[in-house]
SELUMMAR-809656 format. One record per residue (C-alpha): y, z, x. Coordinates in steps of 0.05 Angstrom, whole numbers, plus 32768, in hexadecimal, padded with zeros to 4 digits. Each point is the difference from the previous one (the first is absolute). Example, Ala and Ser with C-alpha at 12.3 -4.5 7.8 and 13.67 -1.06 7.14 Angstrom:
REM residues 2
VOVEX;7FA6;809C;80F6
VOVEX;8045;7FF3;801B
END
This chain:
REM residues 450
VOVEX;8000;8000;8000
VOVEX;8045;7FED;801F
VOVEX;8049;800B;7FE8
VOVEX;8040;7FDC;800F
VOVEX;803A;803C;800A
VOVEX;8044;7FE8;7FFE
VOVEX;8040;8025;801E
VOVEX;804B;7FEA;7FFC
VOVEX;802B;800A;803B
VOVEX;804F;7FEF;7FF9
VOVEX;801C;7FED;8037
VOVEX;8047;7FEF;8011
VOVEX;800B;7FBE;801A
VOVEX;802C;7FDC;803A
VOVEX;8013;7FC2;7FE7
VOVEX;802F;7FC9;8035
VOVEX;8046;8006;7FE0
VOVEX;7FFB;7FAF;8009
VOVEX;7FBC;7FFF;7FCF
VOVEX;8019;8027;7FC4
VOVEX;8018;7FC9;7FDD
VOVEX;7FBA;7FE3;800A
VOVEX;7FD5;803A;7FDD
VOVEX;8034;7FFF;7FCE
VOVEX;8006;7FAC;7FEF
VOVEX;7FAF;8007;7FF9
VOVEX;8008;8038;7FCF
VOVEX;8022;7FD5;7FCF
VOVEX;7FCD;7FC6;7FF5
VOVEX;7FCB;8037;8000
VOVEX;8025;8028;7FC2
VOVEX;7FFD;7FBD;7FDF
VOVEX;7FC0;7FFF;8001
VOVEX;7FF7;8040;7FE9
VOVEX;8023;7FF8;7FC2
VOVEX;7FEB;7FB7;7FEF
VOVEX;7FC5;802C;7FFC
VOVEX;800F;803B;7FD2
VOVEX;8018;7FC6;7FD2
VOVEX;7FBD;7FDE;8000
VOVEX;7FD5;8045;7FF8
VOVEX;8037;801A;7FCA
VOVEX;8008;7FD2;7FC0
VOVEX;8042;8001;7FD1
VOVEX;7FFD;8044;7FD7
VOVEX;7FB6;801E;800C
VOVEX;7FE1;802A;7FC8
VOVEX;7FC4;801F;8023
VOVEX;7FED;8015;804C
VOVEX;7FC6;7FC2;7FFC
VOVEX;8038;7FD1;8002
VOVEX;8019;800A;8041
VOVEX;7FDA;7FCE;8036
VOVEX;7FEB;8031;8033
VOVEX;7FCB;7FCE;8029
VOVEX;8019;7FF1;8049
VOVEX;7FC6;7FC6;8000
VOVEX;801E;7FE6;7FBE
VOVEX;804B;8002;8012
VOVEX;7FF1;7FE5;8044
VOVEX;7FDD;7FC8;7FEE
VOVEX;803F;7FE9;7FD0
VOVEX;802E;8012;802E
VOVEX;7FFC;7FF5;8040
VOVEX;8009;7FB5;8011
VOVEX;803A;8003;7FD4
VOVEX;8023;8033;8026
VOVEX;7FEE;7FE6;8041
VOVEX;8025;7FBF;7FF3
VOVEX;803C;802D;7FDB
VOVEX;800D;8023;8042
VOVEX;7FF1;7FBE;8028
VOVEX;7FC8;800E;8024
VOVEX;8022;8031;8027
VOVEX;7FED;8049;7FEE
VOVEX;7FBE;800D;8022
VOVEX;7FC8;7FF6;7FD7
VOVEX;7FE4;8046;7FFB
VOVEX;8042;801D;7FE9
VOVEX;7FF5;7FD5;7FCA
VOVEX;7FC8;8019;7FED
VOVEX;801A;8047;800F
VOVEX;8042;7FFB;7FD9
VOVEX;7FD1;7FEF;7FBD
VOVEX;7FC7;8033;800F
VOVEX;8041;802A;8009
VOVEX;801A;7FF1;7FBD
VOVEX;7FB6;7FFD;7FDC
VOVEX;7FFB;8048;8015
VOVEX;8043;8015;7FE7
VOVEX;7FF2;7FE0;7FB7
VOVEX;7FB1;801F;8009
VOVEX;8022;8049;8004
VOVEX;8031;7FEE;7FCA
VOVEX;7FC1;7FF4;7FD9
VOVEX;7FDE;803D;8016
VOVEX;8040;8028;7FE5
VOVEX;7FFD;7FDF;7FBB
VOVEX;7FB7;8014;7FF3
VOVEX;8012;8042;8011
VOVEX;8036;8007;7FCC
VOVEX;8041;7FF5;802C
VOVEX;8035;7FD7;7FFE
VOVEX;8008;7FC7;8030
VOVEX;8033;7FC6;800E
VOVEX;7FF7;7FBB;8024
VOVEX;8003;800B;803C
VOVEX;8033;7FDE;8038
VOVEX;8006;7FF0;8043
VOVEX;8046;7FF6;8017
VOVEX;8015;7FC9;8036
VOVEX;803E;801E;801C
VOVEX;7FEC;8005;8051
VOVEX;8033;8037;8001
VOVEX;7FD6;802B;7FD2
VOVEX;7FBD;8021;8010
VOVEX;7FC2;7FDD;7FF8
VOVEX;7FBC;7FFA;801A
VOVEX;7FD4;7FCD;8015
VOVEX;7FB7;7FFE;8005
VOVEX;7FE1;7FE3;8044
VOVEX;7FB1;7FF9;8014
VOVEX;7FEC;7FF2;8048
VOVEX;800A;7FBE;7FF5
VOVEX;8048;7FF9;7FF3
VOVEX;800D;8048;802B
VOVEX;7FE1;8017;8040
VOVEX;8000;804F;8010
VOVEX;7FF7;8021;8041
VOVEX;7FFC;8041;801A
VOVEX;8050;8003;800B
VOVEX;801E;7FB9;7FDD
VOVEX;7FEC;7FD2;7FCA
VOVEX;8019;7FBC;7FF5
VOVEX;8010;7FE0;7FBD
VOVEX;8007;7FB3;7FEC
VOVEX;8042;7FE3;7FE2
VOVEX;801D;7FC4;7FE0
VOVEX;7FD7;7FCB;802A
VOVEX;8019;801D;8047
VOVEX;7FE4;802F;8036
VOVEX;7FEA;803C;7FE7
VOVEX;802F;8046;8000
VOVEX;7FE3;802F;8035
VOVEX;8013;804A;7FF5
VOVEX;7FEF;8039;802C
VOVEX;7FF1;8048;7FDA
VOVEX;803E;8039;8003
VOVEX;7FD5;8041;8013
VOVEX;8012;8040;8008
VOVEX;7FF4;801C;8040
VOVEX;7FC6;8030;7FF9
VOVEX;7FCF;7FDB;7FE3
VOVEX;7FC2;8031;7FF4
VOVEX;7FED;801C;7FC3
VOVEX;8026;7FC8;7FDB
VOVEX;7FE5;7FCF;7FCC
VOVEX;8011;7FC7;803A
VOVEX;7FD2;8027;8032
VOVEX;7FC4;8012;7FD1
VOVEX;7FFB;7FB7;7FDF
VOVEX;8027;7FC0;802B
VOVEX;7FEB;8023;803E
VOVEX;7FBD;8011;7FEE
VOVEX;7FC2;7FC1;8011
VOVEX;7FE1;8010;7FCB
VOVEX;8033;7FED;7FCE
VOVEX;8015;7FB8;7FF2
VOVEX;8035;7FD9;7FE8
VOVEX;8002;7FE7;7FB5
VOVEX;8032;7FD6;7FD4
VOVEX;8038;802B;8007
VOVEX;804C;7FFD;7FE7
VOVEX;803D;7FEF;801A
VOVEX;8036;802D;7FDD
VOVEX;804D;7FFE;8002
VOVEX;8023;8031;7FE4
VOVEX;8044;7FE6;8003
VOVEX;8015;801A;803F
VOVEX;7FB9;800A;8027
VOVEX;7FC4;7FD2;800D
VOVEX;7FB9;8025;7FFA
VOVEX;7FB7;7FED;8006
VOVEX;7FD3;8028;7FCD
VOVEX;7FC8;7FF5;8031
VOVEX;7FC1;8001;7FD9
VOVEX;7FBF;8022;8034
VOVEX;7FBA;7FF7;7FE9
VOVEX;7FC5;801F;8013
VOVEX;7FBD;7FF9;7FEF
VOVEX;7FCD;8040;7FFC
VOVEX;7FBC;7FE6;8004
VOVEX;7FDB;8049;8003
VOVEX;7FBF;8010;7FD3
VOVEX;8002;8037;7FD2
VOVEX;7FCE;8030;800D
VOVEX;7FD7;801B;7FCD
VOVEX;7FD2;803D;7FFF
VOVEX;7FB8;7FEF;8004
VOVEX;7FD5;8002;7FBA
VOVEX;7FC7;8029;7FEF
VOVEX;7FD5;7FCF;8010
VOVEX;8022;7FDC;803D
VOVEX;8013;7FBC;7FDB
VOVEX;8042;7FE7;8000
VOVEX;8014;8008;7FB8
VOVEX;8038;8023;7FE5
VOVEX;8005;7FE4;7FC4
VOVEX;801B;8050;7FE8
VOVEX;801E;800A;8040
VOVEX;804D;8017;7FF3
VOVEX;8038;8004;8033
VOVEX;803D;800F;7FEE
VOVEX;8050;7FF4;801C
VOVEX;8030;8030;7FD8
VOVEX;8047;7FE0;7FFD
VOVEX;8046;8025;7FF7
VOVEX;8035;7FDD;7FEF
VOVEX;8050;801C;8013
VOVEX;8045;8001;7FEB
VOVEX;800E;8013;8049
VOVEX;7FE1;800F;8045
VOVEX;7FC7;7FC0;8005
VOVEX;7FFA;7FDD;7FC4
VOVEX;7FB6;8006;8002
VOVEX;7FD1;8030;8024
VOVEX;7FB0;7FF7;7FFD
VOVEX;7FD4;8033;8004
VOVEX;7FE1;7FDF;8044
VOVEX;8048;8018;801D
VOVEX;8020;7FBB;7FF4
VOVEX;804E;8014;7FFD
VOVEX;8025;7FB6;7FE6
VOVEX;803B;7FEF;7FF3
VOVEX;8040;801B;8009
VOVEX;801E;801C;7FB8
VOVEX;8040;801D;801B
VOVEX;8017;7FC0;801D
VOVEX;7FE6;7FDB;7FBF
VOVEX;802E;8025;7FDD
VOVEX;8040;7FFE;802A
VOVEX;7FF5;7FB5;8003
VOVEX;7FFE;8000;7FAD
VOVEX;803C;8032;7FFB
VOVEX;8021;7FD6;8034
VOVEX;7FF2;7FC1;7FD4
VOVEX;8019;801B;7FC3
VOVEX;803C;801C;8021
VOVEX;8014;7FB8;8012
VOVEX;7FEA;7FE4;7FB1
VOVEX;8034;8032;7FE7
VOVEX;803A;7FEE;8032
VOVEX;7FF5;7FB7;7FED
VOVEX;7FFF;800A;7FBC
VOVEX;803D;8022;7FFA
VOVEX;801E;7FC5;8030
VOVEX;7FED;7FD3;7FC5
VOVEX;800F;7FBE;802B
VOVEX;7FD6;7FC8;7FF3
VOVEX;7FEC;7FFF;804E
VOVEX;7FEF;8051;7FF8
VOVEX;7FD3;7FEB;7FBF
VOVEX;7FD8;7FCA;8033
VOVEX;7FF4;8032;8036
VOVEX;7FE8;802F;7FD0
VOVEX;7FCF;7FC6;7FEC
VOVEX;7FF2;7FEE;804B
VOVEX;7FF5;8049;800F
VOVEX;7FD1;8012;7FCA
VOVEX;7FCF;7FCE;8015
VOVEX;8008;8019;8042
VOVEX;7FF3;8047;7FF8
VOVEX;7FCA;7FF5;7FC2
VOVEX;7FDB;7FD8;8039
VOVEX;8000;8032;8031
VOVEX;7FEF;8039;7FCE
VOVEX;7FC3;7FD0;7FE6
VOVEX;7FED;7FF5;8049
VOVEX;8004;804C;8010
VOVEX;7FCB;8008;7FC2
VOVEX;7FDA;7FD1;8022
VOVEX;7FFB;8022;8041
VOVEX;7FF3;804A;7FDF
VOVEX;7FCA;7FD8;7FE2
VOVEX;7FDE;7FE2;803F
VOVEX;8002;804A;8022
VOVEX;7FD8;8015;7FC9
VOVEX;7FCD;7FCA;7FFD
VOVEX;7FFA;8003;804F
VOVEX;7FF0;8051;7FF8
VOVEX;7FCA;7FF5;7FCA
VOVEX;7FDF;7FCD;8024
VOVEX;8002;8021;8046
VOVEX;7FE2;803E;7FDE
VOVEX;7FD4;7FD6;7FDA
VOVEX;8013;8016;7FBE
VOVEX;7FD8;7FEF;7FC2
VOVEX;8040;8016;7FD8
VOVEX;804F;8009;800A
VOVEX;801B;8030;7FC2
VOVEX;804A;8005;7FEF
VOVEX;8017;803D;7FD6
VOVEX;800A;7FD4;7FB0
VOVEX;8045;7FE9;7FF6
VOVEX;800C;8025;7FCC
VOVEX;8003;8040;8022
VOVEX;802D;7FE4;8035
VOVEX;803C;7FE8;7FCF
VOVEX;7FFD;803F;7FE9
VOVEX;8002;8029;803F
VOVEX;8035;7FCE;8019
VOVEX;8029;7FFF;7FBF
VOVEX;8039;800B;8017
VOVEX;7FFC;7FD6;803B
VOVEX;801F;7FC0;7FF6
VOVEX;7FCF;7FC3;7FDE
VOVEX;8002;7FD7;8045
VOVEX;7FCF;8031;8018
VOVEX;7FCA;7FFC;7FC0
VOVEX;8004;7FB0;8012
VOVEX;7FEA;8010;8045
VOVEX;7FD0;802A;7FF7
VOVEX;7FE5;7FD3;7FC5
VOVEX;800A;7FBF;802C
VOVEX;7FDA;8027;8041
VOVEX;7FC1;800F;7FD2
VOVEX;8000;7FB5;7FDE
VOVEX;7FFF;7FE7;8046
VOVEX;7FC9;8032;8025
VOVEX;7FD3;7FF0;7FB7
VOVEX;8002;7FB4;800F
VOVEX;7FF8;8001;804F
VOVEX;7FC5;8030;7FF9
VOVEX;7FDB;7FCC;7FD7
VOVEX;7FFC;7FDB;803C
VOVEX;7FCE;803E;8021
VOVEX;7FDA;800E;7FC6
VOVEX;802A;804E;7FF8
VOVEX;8005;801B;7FC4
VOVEX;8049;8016;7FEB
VOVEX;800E;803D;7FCC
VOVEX;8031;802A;7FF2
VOVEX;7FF0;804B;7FE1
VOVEX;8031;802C;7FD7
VOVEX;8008;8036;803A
VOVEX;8023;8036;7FEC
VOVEX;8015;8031;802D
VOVEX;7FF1;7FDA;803E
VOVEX;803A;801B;802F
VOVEX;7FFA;8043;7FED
VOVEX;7FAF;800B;8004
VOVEX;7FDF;8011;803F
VOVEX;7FD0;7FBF;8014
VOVEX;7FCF;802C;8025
VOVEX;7FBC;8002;7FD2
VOVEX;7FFE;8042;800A
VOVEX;8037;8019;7FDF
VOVEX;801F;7FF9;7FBF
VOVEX;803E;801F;800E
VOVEX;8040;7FD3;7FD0
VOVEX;8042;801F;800E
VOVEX;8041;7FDD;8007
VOVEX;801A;802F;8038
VOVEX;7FC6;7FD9;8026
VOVEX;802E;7FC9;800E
VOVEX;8036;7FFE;8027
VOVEX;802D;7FC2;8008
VOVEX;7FCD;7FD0;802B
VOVEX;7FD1;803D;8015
VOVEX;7FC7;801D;7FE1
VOVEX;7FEB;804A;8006
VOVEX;7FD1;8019;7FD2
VOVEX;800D;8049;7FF1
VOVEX;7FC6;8014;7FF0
VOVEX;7FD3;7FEE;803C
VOVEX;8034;7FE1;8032
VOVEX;7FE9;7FC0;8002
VOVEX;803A;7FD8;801F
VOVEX;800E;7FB5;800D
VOVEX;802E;7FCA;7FE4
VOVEX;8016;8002;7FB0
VOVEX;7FFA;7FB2;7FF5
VOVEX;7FBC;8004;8027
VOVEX;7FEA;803D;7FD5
VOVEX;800A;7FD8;7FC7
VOVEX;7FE6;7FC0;8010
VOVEX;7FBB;8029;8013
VOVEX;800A;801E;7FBD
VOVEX;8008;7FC0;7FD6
VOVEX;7FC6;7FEB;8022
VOVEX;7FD4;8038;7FEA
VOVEX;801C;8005;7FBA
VOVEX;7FDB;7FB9;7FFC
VOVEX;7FC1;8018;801A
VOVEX;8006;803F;7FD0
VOVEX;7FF1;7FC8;7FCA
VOVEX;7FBA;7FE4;801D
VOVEX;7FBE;8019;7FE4
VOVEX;7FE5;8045;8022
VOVEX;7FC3;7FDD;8008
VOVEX;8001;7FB1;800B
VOVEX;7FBA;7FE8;8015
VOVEX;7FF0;7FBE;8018
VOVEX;7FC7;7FD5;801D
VOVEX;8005;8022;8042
VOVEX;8009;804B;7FE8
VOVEX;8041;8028;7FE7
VOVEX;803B;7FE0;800C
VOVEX;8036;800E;8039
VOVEX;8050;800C;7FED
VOVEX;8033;8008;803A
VOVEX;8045;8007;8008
VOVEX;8017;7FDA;8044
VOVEX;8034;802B;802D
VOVEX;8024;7FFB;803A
VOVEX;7FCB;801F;8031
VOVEX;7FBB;7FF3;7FD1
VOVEX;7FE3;8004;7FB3
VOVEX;8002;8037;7FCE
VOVEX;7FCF;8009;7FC3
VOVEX;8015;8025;7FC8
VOVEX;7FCD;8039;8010
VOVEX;802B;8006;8041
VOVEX;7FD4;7FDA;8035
VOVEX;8022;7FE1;8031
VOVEX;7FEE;7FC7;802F
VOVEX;8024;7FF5;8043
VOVEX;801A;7FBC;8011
VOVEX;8027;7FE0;8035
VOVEX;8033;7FCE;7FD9
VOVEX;8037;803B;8008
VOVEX;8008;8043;801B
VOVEX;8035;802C;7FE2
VOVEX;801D;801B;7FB8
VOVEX;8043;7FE6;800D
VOVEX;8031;7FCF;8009
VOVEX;7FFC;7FDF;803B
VOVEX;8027;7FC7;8028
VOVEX;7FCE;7FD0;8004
VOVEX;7FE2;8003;7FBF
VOVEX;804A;800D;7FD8
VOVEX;801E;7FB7;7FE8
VOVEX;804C;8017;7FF4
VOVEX;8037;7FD4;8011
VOVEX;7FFB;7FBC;7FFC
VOVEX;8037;7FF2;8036
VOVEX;7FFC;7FF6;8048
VOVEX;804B;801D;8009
VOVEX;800C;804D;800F
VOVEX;8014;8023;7FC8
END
């Protein structure tokens, strides 16, 4: 069983003062592309979510000859095909949001170069290295660009992904954000261990009852998801200063009321809704990556329901998250053959996860720590509960499952090993500690010092 993990490093970019104008004539034809595109996928005055084309196959296929001869032949052919996967996508999550009762708009790409936009480049039209990557233009050489890094280096995103052999280069994007020109560098990796199972009764290989489980807790702040296999990903506080921040700038333009403000707010929205979208994505990944690496039969998220209502008064951009991070880990699961699940679990952050105590008392938690007053266990509060959603699923199992091979085995993967419910644990070597560490923590998604 393997896994593709994906990580997204933002990195500043060095671009020659003489080649600006370059990056930003090629942005044009390609946000013409984009929306020729939303105009194909979205017909005149749509009634239902089915109406909306969301096929990339489909709208390539119609498209792309024509807008290779409307921009002349010379925007590279892969940013073609970029700009209308680009605005497929977009339309695809406008139609996600109208099935799940929200209200959406057309979206639109504006073509003012002074603006910020974003363009999509594989290795075919953009080549990345270690310290520069290169990016073709309006039928000229390409634009070569050297990475602005801080000067310590270690412990950064930069260090533990573009550095690192063992992760490669993807289609990444090339962002400008009206002042600054950035490479959301995508990494991937691919984690090719077996899962290993305990032996049955009998010695075969079957494990057709065999359960292993990944608890998930999702956050308003700290990591935006921690696993119970000590997976700490995402970084929630800087989520959220980026969305304040974002808003901030909605409600200046507003009250501006210019016609220009009203097309940056357009231009930004698509912008930041990307980024958000892609930040689901990555959250996503992590997770998938942990259950696989642990060899997880299931990965169980604490239901919805219980979540808008501990987060009520939080505001609704963080119930689309959290909804949009479980829609994605359900899909990219499917591809492994892991079951996902959410349980109703009360009372997770305030319960003692050791199986040997039943100990529920809010003065247990403590802002991100975890010390159970009644028989000291100690250890992270997002970990705690992740090992407790976790359990609460294997609370709902039969006592007694049986199968071909004798009684059936139930395990809860952590950081260092397994758990069972009757508190059995099982040493393994994927991790070694209860807490957050460096390595294992996904936070910011910049290169630059903060």
């Amino acid at each position: 069983m393997s896994v593709k993990a994906n990580r997204t490093v933002r990195i500043p970019l060095s671009v020659p003062d003489h080649r600006v104008d370059d990056l930003h004539a090629t942005h044009n034809p390609y946000q013409y592309c984009q929306n020729r595109t939303v105009d194909w996928c979205w017909p005149d005055a749509p009634t239902h979510p089915d109406d909306l084309k969301t096929s990339k196959g489909d709208a390539e296929d119609a498209l792309y000859d024509d807008l290779r001869d409307k921009t002349d032949n010379e925007l590279h052919a892969n940013l073609v095909q970029k700009a209308i996967k680009d605005a497929v996508s977009a339309v695809g999550s406008c139609k996600t949001s109208w099935e799940n009762g929200d209200r959406i708009s057309k979206p639109e790409f504006q073509n003012r170069s002074d603006e910020s936009y974003t363009m999509t480049y594989d290795k075919r039209a953009g080549t990345y290295h270690r310290y520069k990557a290169s990016f073709a233009v309006l039928d000229g050489a390409p634009v070569h660009c050297r990475y602005e890094l801080p000067a310590t280096l270690n412990a950064t995103p930069y260090d533990q992904y573009v550095r690192d052999a063992r992760w490669q280069f993807s289609t990444s994007k090339l962002v400008f954000d009206g002042e600054q020109f950035w490479l959301h560098a995508v990494m991937n990796r691919s984690y090719t261990d077996a899962p290993e199972y305990p032996p049955t009764a009998d010695g075969s290989d079957t494990h057709e009852d065999f359960t292993r489980v990944l608890g998930v807790d999702l956050n308003v702040n700290g990591h935006s998801a921690v696993t119970s296999a000590g997976g700490f990903h995402g970084n929630a506080d800087y989520l959220n200063h980026r969305r304040s921040t974002y808003e901030e700038l909605r409600g200046e333009l507003q009250e501006t009321g210019t016609r220009s403000a009203h097309l940056r707010i357009q231009s930004r929205q698509g912008v930041e809704w990307a980024w958000f979208d892609q930040y689901a994505h990555h959250v996503a990944n992590c997770i998938v990556a942990d259950a696989v690496t642990v060899g997880a039969t299931h990965v169980v998220f604490e239901n919805l329901t219980r979540i808008r209502q501990r987060i009520s008064n939080e505001p609704k951009f963080q119930q689309w998250l959290f909804r949009r991070v479980q829609e994605y880990v359900e899909y990219k699961l499917e591809e492994f053959g892991i079951n996902f699940e959410q349980v109703a679990a009360r009372y997770t952050s305030q319960s003692c996860s050791r199986t040997d105590c039943d100990c529920v008392d809010e003065d247990n938690r403590s802002g991100k720590q975890f010390n159970c007053v009644s028989c000291g266990y100690a250890l992270n509060a997002d970990l705690n509960a992740a090992k407790n959603t976790g359990l609460k699923f294997l609370e709902t199992l039969p006592a007694s499952r049986t199968c071909s091979s004798g009684k059936a085995t139930s395990q809860l993967a952590l950081v260092s090993g397994t758990l069972t419910p009757t508190g059995s644990f099982s040493r393994m070597d994927w991790a070694s500690t209860d807490k957050p560490h460096p390595q294992r923590a996904s936070g910011s998604l910049s290169a630059r010092a903060k």
